[in-house]
C-alpha positions in Angstrom: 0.9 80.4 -27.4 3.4 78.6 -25.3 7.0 76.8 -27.0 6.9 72.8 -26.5 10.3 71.1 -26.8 11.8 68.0 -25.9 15.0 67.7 -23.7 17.5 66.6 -25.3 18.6 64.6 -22.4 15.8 62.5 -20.9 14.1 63.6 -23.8 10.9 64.9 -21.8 8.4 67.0 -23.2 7.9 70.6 -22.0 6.1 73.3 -22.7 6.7 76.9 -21.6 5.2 80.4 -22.2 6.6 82.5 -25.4 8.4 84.8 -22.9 10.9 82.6 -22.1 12.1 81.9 -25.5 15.8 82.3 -26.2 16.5 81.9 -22.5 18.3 78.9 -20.7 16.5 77.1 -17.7 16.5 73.3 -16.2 14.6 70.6 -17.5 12.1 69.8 -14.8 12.6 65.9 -15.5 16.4 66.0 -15.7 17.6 69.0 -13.9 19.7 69.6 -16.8 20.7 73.5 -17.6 19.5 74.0 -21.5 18.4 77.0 -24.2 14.6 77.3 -24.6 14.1 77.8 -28.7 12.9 80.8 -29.5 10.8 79.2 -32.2 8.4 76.6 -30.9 7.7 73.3 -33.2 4.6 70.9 -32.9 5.7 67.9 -31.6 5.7 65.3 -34.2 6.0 67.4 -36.9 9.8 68.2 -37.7 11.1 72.0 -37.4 12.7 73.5 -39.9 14.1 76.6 -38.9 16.8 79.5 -40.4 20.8 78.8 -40.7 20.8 81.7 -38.2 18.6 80.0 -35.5 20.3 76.8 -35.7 21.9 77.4 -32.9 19.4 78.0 -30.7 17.8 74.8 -30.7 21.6 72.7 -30.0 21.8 71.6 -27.0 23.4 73.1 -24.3 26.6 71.8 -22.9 27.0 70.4 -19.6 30.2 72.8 -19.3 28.1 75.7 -20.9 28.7 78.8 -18.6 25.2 80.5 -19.8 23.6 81.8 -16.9 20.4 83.1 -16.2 19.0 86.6 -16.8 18.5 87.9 -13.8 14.8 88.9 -14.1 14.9 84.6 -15.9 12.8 81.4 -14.0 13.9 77.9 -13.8 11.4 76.2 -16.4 10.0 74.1 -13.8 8.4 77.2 -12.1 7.6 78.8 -15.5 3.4 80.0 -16.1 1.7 77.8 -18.1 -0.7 79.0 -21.1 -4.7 78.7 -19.9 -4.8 76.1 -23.3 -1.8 73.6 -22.6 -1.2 71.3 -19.8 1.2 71.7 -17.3 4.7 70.5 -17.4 3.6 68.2 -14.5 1.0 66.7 -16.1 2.8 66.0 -19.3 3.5 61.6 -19.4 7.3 61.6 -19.5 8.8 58.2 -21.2 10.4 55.5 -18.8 14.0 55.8 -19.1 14.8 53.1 -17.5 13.4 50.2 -20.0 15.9 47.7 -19.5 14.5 46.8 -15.7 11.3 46.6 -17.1 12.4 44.4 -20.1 13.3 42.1 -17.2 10.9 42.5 -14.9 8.8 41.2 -17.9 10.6 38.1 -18.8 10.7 37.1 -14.8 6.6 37.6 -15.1 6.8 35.8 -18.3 8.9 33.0 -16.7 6.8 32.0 -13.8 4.0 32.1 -15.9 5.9 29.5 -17.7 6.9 27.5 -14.9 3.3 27.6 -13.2 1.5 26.3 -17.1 4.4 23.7 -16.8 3.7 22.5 -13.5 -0.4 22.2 -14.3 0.5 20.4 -17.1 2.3 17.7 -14.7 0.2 18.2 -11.7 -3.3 17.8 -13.6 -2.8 14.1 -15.3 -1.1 13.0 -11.9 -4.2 14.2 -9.7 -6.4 12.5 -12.2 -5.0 9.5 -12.4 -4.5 9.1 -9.0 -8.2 9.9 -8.8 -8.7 7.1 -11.3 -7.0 4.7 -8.9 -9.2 5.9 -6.2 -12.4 5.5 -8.1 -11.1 1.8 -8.7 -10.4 0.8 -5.9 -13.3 1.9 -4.1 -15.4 0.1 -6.7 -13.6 -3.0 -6.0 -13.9 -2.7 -1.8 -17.1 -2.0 -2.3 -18.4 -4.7 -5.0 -15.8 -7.6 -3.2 -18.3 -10.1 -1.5 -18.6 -11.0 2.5 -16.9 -14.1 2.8 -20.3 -15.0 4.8 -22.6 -17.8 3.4 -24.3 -21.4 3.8 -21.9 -25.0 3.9 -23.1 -28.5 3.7 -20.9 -30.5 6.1 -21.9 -34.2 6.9 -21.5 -36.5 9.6 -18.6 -39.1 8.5 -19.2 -41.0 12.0 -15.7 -42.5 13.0 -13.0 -43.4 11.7 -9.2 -43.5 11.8 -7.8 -40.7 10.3 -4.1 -41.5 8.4 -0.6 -40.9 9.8 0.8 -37.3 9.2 4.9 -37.5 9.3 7.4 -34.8 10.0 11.3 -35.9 9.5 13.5 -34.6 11.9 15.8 -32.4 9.6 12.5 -30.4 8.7 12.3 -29.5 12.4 16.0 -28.1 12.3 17.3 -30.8 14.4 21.4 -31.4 14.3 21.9 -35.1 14.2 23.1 -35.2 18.1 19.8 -34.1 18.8 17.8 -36.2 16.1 19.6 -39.5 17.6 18.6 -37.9 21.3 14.9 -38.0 20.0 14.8 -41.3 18.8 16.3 -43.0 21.4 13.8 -40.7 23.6 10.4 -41.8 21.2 11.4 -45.1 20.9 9.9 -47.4 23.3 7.9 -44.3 24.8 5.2 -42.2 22.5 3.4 -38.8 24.1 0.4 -38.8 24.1 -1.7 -35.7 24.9 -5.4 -36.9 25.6 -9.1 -35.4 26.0 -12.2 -36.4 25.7 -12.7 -35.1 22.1 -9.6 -37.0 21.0 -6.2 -38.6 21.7 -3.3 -37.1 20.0 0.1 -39.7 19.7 3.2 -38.7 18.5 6.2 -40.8 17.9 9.2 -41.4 16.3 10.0 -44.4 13.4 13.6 -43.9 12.0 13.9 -40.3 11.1 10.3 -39.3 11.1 8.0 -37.7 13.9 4.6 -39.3 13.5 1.2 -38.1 14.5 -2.1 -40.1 15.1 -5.3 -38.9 16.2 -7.8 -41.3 17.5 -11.9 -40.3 18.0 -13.0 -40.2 21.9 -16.2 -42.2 22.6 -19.6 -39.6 22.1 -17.7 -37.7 18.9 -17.6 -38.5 15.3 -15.8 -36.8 12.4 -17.5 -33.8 10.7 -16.8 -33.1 7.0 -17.1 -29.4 5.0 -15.3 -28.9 1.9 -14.8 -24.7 1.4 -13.8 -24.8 -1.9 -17.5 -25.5 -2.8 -18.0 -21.9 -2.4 -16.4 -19.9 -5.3 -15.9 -17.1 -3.0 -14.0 -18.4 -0.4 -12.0 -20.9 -3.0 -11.0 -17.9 -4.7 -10.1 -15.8 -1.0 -7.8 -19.2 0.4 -6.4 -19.9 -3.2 -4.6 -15.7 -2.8 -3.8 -16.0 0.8 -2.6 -19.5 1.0 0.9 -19.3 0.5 1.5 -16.5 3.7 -0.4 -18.2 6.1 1.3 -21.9 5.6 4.8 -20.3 5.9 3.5 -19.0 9.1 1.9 -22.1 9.7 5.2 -24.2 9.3 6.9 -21.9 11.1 5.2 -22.8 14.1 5.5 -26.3 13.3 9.1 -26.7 13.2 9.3 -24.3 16.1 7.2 -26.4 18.6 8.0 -30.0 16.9 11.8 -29.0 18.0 10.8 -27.9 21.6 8.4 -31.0 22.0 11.6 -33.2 21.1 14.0 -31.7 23.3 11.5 -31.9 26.5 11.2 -35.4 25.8 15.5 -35.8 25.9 15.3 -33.6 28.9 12.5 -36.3 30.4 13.9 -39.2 29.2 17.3 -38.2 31.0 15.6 -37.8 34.2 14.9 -34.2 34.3 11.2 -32.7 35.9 9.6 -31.8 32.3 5.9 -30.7 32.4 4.5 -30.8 29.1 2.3 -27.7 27.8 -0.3 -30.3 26.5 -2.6 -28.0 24.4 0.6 -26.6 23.0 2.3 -29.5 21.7 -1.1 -31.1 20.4 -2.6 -27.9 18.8 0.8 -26.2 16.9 2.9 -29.1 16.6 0.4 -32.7 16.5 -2.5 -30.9 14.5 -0.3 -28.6 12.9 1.1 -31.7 10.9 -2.5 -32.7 9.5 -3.6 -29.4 7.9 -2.8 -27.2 5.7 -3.0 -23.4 5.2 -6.6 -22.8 5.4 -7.6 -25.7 7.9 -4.6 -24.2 10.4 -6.6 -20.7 10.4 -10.2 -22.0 11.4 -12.2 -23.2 13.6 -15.7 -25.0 14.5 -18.2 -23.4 16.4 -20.8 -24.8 18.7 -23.0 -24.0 21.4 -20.7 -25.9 23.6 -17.2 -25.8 22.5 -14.4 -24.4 19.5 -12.8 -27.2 18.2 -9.8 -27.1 15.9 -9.5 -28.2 12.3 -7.6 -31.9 12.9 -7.3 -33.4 9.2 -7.1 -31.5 5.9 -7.2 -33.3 2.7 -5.4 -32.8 -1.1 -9.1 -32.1 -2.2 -9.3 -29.1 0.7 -11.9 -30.6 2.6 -12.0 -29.7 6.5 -12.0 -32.4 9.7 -13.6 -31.7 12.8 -14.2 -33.7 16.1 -17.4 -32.8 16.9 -20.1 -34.1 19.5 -22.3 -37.1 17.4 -26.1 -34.9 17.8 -24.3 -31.7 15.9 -26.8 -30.9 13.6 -24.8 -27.8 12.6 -21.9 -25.4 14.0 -20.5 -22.1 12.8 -17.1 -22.1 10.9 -14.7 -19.4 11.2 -11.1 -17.6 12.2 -9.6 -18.3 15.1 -7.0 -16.6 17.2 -3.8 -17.2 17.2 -1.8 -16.1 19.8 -4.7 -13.7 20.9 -3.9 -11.5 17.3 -6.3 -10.6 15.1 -8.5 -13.0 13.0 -6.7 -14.1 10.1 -9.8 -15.1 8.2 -12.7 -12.6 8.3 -15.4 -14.5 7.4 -18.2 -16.9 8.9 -19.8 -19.6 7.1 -23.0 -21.4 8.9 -22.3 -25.4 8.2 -25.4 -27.5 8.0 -25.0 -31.0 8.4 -26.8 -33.6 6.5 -28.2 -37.0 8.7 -26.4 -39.5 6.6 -23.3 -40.4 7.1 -20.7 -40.6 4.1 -19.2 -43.7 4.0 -15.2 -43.6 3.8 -13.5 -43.8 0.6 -11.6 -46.7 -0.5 -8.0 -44.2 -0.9 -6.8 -42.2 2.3 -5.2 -39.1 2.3 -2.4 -37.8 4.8 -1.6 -33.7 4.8 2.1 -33.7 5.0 3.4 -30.2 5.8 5.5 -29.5 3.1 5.0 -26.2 1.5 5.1 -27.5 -2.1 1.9 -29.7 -1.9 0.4 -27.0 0.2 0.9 -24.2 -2.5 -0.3 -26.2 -5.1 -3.6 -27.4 -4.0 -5.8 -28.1 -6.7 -8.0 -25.2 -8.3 -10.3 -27.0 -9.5 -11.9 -28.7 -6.4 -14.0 -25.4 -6.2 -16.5 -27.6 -8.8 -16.7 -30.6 -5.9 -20.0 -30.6 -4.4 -20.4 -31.9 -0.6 -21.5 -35.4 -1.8 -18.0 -35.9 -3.2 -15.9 -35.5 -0.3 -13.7 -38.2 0.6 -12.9 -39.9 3.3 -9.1 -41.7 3.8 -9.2 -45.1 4.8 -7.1 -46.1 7.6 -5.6 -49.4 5.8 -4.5 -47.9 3.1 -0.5 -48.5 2.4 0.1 -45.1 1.0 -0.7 -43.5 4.9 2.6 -44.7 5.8 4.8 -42.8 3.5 7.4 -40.3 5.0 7.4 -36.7 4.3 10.3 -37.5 1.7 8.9 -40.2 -0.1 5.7 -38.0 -0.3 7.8 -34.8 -1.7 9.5 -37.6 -4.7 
């Protein structure tokens, strides 16, 4: 048989032959100096031995001055028994459980942190997929703004008056009087054979006439007939006519002080194409008829007249049968409008109306063009009339 005890130090189990019962020895775990029982108890199972043996099984004393016999082993070296295991291979408890109660919660902890962070992280990836998904559907299901126009032939015609005052162009009234005494007995006229482009000054105002060459008449196409592209100028409208007006007021200004700087003697050259495209055209269109342009075999021709009801002017050779309508450059940038629209024109010629229509460059009128006129069909376009009164009307008088 072999005696099994527990230190009653690090409280490890060991197990030792019956020879060294009685005797004192070190606990293999501990190194501590204790007194093998001479009785050996099952563990588990508590030991009840004699009064007189009591003391055997007390602990030893760190102090305690029992040596060993000298024929004695240290228990660590002691034979086991052929039926128990060794001391080495008996499991010893961990003494130190307070590292590994915390070792524990830190495990427990980031487990915590990293369920937490799923829990945000998931719904945020989805969603974000979500938005993705979306707006993929809608890129990919948003029409081409590409498509078929009726346009018509409106022969010629005198197209109405657009006006400018001087204190939209930024002018400080030195310089506004310095125009008008420049303008007043002496318009500028930029000429080609398309059309002649007049601008002038009455009173406060800076106004522009365009007058039809001989060989070209006045093409009509109304946009907003398409419900695509009504809906595509009705979003962007607003940011292209501030830069649109920008431009205006920007060249109108320059165009008024090389006409002082002519009219008191100094060398001016006029950049023709310039002054007639940005400043004298700018003043009859609006934000959609300022971004396009007509297409032939032959030549691009700006937009030169834009009415309330959104329909496009163009000075085109009499025989055009039809022409391409799209962006143009400006300032040798990218397209502002992507699409292209083929405009077929009919033979007959739509009479003018009986009420004319001028395109003042205010940005009020110009961010609230009508809606509705996406319903107009190309039959219904109008057509100002050059006698009409209401052409006349300042910018001001317009705006009230």
């Amino acid at each position: 048989m072999a005696i099994e005890f527990h230190c009653p130090y690090c409280t490890a189990v060991i197990r030792v032959p019956d020879a060294f019962g009685g005797k004192s020895g070190s606990c293999p775990k501990c190194a501590t100096k204790l007194l093998v029982p001479a009785i050996a108890p099952k563990i588990g199972q508590q030991a009840n031995p004699p009064m007189a043996d009591a003391a055997e099984h007390a602990p030893v004393a760190p102090n305690l001055k029992t040596e060993f016999p000298p024929d004695g082993h240290d228990l660590s070296t002691a034979p086991e028994s052929c039926d128990a295991p060794g001391v080495a291979d008996i499991p010893m408890p961990n003494t130190d459980s307070r590292p590994s109660v915390t070792r524990s919660l830190r495990k427990k902890q980031r487990r915590r942190k990293s369920q937490r962070i799923f829990a945000v992280a998931i719904p945020v990836v989805c969603f974000l997929l979500l938005i993705g998904v979306l707006g993929v559907i809608f890129f990919a299901t948003e029409p081409e703004l590409t498509g078929t126009l009726i346009g018509s032939n409106a022969g010629k015609f005198d197209l109405p008056s657009a006006t400018v005052s001087l204190t939209q162009l930024g002018l400080p009234p030195l310089e506004q009087a310095g125009a008008q005494d420049a303008f007043k007995n002496d318009p500028e006229a930029f000429m080609s054979s398309q059309m002649t482009c007049r601008i002038r000054i009455d009173g406060s105002d800076v106004i522009t006439d365009i007058t039809i060459g001989d060989g070209f008449s006045l093409f009509l196409v109304n946009p907003a007939v398409d419900q695509h592209l009504s809906k595509w100028i009705n979003t962007h409208k607003i940011q292209i006519n501030s830069e649109r007006l920008l431009r205006l007021t920007e060249n109108g200004a320059n165009l008024c002080r090389d006409k002082m700087a002519k009219f008191a003697g100094s060398p001016v050259v006029f950049d023709a194409q310039l002054y007639r495209d940005d400043f004298g055209l700018n003043t009859h269109v609006r934000a959609f008829g300022y971004i396009v342009e007509a297409v032939t075999e032959q030549r691009r021709s700006r937009c030169v007249h834009e009415d309330t009801n959104g329909t496009l002017y163009f000075v085109l050779p009499e025989t055009t049968s039809h022409f391409t309508l799209q962006g143009r450059k400006i300032d040798s940038s990218t397209l502002q409008f992507p699409g292209q629209y083929l405009v077929s024109v009919t033979t007959k010629a739509i009479p003018p109306a009986t009420s004319a229509d001028k395109a003042p460059p205010n940005d009020s009128e110009n961010e609230n063009m009508d809606s509705d006129t996406s319903t107009n069909e190309a039959a219904e376009m109008t057509v100002p009339d050059a006698k009409d009164t209401d052409s006349n009307k300042t910018m001001s008088e317009k705006m009230e």
